[in-house]
N, C-alpha and C positions, 0 to 999 in steps of 0.2 A: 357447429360440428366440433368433436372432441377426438385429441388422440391421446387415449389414457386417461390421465386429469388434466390433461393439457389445453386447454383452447384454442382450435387454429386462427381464431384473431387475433391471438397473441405471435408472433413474429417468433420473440426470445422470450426464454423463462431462463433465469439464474434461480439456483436454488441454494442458499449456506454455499455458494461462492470464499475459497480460500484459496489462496497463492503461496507459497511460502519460496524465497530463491536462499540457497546456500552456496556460497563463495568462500568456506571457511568462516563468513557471520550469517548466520538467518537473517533475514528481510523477512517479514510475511509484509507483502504486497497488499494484498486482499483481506480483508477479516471479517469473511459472512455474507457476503453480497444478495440480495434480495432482490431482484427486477425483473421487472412483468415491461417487455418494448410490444406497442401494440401497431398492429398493422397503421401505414399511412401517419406515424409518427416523425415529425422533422424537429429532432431533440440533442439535447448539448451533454456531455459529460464533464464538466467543469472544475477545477480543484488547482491547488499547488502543485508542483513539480513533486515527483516521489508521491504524490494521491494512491496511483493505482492506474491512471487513464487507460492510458496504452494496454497494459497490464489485462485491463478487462475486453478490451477492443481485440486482443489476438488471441484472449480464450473465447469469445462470444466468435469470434472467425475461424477457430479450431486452427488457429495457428499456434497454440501452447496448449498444454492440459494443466488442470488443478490441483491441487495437492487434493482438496475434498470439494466434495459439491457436487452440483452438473449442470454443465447449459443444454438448453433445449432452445434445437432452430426449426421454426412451423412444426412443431410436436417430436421432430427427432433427439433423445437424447446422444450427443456426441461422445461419450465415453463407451458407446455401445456400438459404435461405427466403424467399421475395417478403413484402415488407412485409402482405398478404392472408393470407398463410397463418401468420405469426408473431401476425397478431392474436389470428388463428384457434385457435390455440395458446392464447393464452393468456385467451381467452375459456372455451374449452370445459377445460383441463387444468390452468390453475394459479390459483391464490388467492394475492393477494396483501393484506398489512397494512400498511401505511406509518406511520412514524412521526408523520407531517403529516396523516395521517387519508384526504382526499382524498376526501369524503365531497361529494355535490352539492347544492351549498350552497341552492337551491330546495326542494329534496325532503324531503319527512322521513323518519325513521330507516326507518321501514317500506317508503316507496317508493326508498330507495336499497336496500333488500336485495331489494325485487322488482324491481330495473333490472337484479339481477347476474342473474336469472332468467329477465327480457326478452329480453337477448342470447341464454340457452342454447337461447331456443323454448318456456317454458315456457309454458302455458296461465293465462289470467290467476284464473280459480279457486284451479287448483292452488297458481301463486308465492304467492298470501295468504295460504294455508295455512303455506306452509315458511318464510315469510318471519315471520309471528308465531308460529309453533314456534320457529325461531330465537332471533329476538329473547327471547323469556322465556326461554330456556336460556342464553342471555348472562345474562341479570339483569334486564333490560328489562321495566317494567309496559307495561300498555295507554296509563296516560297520558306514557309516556315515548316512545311508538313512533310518534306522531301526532306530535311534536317534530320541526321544523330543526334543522338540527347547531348551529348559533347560540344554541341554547334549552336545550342540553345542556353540562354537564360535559365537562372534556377525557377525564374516565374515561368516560361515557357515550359521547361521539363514539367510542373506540377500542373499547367495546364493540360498537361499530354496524359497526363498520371490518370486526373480528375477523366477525360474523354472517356478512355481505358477502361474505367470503373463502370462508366455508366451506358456506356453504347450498347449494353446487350440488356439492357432496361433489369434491373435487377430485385429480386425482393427487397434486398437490404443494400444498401450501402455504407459500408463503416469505413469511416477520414478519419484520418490521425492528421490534425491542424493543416485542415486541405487550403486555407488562406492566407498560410503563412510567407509564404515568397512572393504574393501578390500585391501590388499596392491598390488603394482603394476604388479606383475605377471598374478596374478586372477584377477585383475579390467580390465587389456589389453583383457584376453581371454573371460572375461564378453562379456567385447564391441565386438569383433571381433564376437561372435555366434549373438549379435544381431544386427550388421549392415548386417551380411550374411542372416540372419531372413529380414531383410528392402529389401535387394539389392535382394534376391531369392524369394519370397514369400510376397513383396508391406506392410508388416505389418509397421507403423507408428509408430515414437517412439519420444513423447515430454519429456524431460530430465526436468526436476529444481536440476542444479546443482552449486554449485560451483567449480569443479576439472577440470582443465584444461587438463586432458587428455582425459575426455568425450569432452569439446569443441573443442580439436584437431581431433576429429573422426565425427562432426557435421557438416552434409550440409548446415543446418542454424541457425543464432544464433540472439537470439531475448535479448534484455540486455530490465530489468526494473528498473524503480529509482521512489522511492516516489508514486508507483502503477500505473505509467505509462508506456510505450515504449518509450522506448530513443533511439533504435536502433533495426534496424531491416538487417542482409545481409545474402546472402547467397554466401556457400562457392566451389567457382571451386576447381575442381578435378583433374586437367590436368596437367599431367605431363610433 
């Protein structure tokens, strides 16, 4: 099935993707970006600091717009979308992880993962259910879910961040270095709930990391240099 030229197996389309930020110097962030994220993708964005990572994670989330280009999310272009319907978007189809957490700062860990439930329409029975299901498949006790972020660990808030993103099962989920406050016990059982989330249920997970134990769990790894693609492969699974 197509919308337009679009492919709906295709997730995102970038198309001549450019950025450019002015602060009194031009940055251009982005120089052309080219990328086809296909459904049921569990793939890395990978580069130096000042690549672009980020940069492409909050235009590909319609959290920024482009200088020129267009993304396309499941055949919607976002330059053509009223601020109403881009909410909409990314209320109902994408998770996002931020590295700042951005977690609300009243609530605690449990009622920021029922707020991302609020929005979808959930019934308030049901979000407590999925909301402490969640949270213990993060790592989360009982006394840690009743916690403000203020009361937690930076590894516990980014545990809460990661629940948040994913408890309403989402097309896409884009992490901006979602393992980075974790040590390696919890950052291994992060990845393992969401590659079972990819491989059981097709939800979509574009990484900007630098930790190479996410790029070790990555079907594809896309590396950026100076807001380009430098590389693009994907990874067999065959043992």
């Amino acid at each position: 099935m197509t919308f337009g030229d679009v492919d709906m197996e295709t997730v995102v389309k970038t198309e001549n993707l450019h950025k450019v930020y002015s602060d009194g110097l031009e940055v251009e962030a982005l120089k052309g970006v080219n990328l086809d994220i296909e459904r049921g993708d569990f793939m890395t964005i990978a580069g130096p600091s000042g690549s672009g990572k980020t940069t492409l994670l909050n235009l590909i989330g319609g959290l920024d717009v482009p200088t020129e280009g267009h993304v396309f999310v499941e055949g919607r272009d976002l330059s053509k979308m009223r601020k109403s319907e881009l909410a909409d978007l990314r209320r109902t189809r994408l998770g996002f992880v931020f590295q700042s957490f951005n977690l609300i700062p009243v609530l605690t860990a449990l009622e920021n993962v029922e707020f991302a439930l609020t929005l979808r329409g959930v019934e308030a029975g049901e979000r407590r259910d999925k909301a402490v299901e969640i949270l213990k498949r993060v790592g989360l006790d009982e006394g840690m879910i009743n916690r403000r972020p203020t009361d937690l660990s930076g590894g516990q808030q980014q545990r809460v961040a990661v629940a948040r993103a994913i408890v309403g099962e989402p097309a896409l989920v884009l992490a901006d270095e979602p393992t980075a406050n974790l040590d390696t016990e919890n950052a291994l059982g992060l990845l393992d709930m969401m590659a079972r989330l990819n491989e059981e249920r097709g939800v979509t997970f574009l990484f900007s990391t630098h930790d190479p134990r996410v790029m070790d769990r990555a079907k594809r790894r896309v590396t950026l240099r100076d807001g380009t693609v430098v590389s693009d492969e994907r990874v067999s699974r065959e043992s």
